[in-house]
N, C-alpha and C positions, 0 to 999 in steps of 0.2 A: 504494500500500500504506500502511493507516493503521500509524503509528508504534507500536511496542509488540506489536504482531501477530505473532503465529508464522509466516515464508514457508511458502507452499505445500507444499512440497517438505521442508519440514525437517522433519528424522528426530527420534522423539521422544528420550529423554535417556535412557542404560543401557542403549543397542543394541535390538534390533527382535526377542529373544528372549524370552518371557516366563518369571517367576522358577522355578526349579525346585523352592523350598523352598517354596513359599507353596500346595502344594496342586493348582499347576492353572492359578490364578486369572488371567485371562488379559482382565480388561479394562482398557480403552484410554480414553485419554484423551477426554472427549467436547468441542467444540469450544460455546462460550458459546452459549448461546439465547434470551439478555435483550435483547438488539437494541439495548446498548448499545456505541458506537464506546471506542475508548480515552480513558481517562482517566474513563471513567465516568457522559458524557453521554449523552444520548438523541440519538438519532440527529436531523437535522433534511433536511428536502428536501421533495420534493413532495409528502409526505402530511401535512405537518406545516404548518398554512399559518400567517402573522403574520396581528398584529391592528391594519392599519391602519385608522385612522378614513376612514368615509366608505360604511361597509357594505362593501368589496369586499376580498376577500383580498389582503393586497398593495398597497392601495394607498395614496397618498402621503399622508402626515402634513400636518397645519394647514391643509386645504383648498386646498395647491398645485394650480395649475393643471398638466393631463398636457399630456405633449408630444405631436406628434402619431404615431399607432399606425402600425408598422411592417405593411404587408403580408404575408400569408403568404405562404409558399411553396406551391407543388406538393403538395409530400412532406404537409405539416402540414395540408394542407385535406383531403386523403386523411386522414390518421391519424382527424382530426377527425372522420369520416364514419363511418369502422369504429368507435370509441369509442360515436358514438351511436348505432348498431344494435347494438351487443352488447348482451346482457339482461346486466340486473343481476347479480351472484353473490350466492346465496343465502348466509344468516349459515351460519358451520358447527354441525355438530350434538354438542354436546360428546359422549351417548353414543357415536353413529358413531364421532366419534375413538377414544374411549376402547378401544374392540372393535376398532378398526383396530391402534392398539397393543400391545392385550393378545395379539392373533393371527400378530403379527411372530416368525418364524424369530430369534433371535440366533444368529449365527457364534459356532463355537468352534472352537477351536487344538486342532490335533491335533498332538501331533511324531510326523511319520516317518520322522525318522532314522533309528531301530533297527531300525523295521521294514524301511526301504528298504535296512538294511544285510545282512539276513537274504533276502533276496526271490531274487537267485542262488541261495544255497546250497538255499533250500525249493523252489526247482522241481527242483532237479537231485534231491534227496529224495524229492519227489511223482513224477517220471518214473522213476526206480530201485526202487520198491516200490507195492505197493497202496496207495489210501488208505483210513483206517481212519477211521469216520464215528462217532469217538467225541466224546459231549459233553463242556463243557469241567467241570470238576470245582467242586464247590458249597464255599464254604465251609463250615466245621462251623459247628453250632451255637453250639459254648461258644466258639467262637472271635468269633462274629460278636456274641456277649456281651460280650463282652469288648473288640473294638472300640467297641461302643454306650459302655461304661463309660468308655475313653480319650477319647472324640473331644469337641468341644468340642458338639456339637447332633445331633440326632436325623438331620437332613439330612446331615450332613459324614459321618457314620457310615456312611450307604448310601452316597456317594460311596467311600469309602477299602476298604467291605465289596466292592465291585464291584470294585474298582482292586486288592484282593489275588484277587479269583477272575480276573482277568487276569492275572496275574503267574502263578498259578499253572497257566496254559492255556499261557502262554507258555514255560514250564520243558517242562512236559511235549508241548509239539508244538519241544524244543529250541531254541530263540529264545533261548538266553539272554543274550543282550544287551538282550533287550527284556525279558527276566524283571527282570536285575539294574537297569537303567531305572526301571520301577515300583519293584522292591523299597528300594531308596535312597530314593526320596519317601517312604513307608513307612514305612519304618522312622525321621525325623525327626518326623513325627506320630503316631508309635504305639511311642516304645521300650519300652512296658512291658507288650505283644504278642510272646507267642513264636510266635506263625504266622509274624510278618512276620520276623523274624530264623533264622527255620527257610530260608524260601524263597529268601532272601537269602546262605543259608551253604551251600544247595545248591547253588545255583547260581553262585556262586565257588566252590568243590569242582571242580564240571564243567569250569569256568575253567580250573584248576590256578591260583585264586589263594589258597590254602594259608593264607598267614597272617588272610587275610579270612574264609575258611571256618572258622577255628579260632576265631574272634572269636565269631564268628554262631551258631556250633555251641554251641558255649560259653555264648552269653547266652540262647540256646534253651533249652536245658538247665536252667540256674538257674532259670530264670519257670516252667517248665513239664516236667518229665521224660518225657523218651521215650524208652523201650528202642531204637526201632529206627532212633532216630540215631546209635546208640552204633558201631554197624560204618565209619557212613558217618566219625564224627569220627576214629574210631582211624586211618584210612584218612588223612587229613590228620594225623594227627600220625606215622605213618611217612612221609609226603612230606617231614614236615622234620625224618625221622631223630630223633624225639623216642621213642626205644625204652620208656624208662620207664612214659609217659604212653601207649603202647600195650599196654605190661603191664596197667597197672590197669584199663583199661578194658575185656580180654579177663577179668580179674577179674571185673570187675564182671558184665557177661553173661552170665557163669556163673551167678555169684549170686543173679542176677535169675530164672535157668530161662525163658529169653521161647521163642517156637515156633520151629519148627527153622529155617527159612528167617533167622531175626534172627543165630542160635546159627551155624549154615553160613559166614552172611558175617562173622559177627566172628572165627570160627577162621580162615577164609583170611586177613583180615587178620593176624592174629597169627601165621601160619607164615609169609607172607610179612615179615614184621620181621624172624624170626627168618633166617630163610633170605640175608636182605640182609645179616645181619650175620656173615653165610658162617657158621652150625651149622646148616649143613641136614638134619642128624640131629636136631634138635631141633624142627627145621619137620614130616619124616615123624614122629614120635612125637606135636606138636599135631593131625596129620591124622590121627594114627590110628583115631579115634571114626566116622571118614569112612569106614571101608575096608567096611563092611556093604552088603550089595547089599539093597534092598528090594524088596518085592512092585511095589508102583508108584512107579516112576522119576520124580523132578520134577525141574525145572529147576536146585534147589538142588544135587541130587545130581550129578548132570553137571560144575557149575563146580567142586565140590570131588574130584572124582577126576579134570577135566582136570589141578588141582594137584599130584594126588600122582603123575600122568605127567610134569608137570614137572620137578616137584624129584627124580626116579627119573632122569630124565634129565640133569637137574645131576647129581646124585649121583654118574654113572656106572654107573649101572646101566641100562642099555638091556632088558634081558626084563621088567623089572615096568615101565618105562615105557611100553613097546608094551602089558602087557597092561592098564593105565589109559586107555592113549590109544582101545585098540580098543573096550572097553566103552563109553566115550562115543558113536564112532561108530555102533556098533549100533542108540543109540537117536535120535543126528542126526548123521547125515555131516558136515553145511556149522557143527558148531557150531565157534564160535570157528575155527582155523586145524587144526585136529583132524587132515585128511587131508593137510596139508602135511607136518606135525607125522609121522605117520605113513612118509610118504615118507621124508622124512629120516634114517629108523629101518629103510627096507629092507622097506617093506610096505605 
């Protein structure tokens, strides 16, 4: 082993993971290709012959007389033999290289840890329900604007544009480890992106990591306004008992007049604050806009009168809670715990 040379075996320096901030960027040291030994020389040996005088490579300076020539061996009058029946090797052809090169596969690093960490739970998901053959969801527009405008090149912009429409496949097929994964790279290359701090405060939300979500939610918010984060934040600010900041923000919702589905989940948020903070008379009078039965029943209407069976049955009042809990059933048995719920009311 020449001296100064990296062993074989030796691992390169800063562990064998590549960096998590830098993007991705996942190459690797390339080992010298100058066909210099250490120190800086040109290699010397058998392709490199001296310039003894007398014509003949190698041989003896000042007209000394040679000694007499050693015999070959066996092995070496063989070698000899195949040496000169082999055809020459033609010179190479620099195009041929070049298209040999340019058509080379490069390895790239995938981590699968999150995903290898999710891989249990998604089968037992996939074997328990249908699978639903939906594609993965496109970034917007103005959003992918806006990534162009943050990133340092037109190239790194489709990488990072791709890298949130993954993140965002991974939230909604629930991966969120693999969500929060991307979204952390993300958001170090793009803080002044409310996509990437949107998807990144959802999915700590889902977590139940509460003060992360409130962070995310929060700088969502400032770069870019959206009504119909305003349920999911308040939602995080009653997890850490922050009652005030769930007032304003059922305020605000109000104020805003967004569609009912937004207006639905921010008032159950806000009857549940209030209800946690035991006036659950306060919770049934924020429900009360709920109590209308419509022509066609959505999804929204169900979750807000499973509520007002609940807090009926906190309240102590068991007839108006059975008669919430049973509307619900009517139009889905299996919703929520609805017919357990039922049972335990003697019906």
């Amino acid at each position: 082993m020449r001296r100064g040379a990296p062993a074989p075996d030796e691992a390169p320096r800063g562990g064998s993971r590549p960096s998590e901030g830098r993007g991705g960027d996942t190459r690797r040291p390339r080992p010298s290709s100058t066909g210099r030994a250490a120190g800086g020389r040109p290699r010397s040996g058998p392709g490199r012959p001296s310039t003894g005088r007398g014509g003949r490579p190698g041989g003896p300076r000042g007209g000394a007389k040679e000694g007499p020539r050693r015999a070959l061996t066996a092995a070496e009058l063989r070698a000899a033999e195949v040496n000169a029946k082999r055809a020459r090797r033609a010179p190479p052809d620099p195009e041929a290289e070049r298209a040999k090169i340019e058509g080379r596969e490069v390895e790239r690093w995938v981590d699968e840890g999150a995903i290898r960490a999710e891989a249990a739970s998604a089968a037992s998901r996939a074997a328990a329900r249908p699978r639903r053959n939906r594609p993965p969801r496109a970034v917007a527009p103005d959003t992918a604007t806006r990534i162009g405008a943050a990133a340092r090149d037109g190239r790194r912009a489709a990488v990072l544009t791709e890298r949130l429409a993954q993140a965002q496949d991974a939230f909604d097929r629930e991966h969120f480890e693999e969500a929060r994964h991307l979204a952390l790279q993300l958001v170090r290359e793009l803080p002044s992106v409310a996509a990437v701090h949107e998807i990144l405060g959802l999915t700590a939300y889902r977590m139940g990591r509460w003060k992360q979500a409130a962070a995310e939610l929060e700088a969502a918010q400032a770069l870019h306004p959206a009504v119909e984060l305003l349920p999911v934040l308040a939602d995080v600010y009653r997890a850490q008992h922050r009652w005030a900041d769930v007032a304003r923000v059922w305020s605000d919702v109000r104020e805003l007049s967004p569609s009912q589905e937004v207006m639905a989940e921010a008032r159950i948020v806000a009857a549940g604050a209030e209800a946690d903070q035991g006036d659950l008379q306060a919770a049934l009078r924020t429900m009360a806009r709920a109590t209308q039965v419509p022509k066609k029943v959505r999804d929204h209407h169900l979750r807000q009168w499973y509520v007002l069976g609940d807090l009926y049955d906190r309240a102590g009042e068991p007839l108006e809670a059975v008669r919430w809990f049973e509307l619900v059933a009517s139009h889905d048995r299996d919703f929520v715990d609805v017919s357990e719920r039922l049972r335990a009311l003697g019906r």
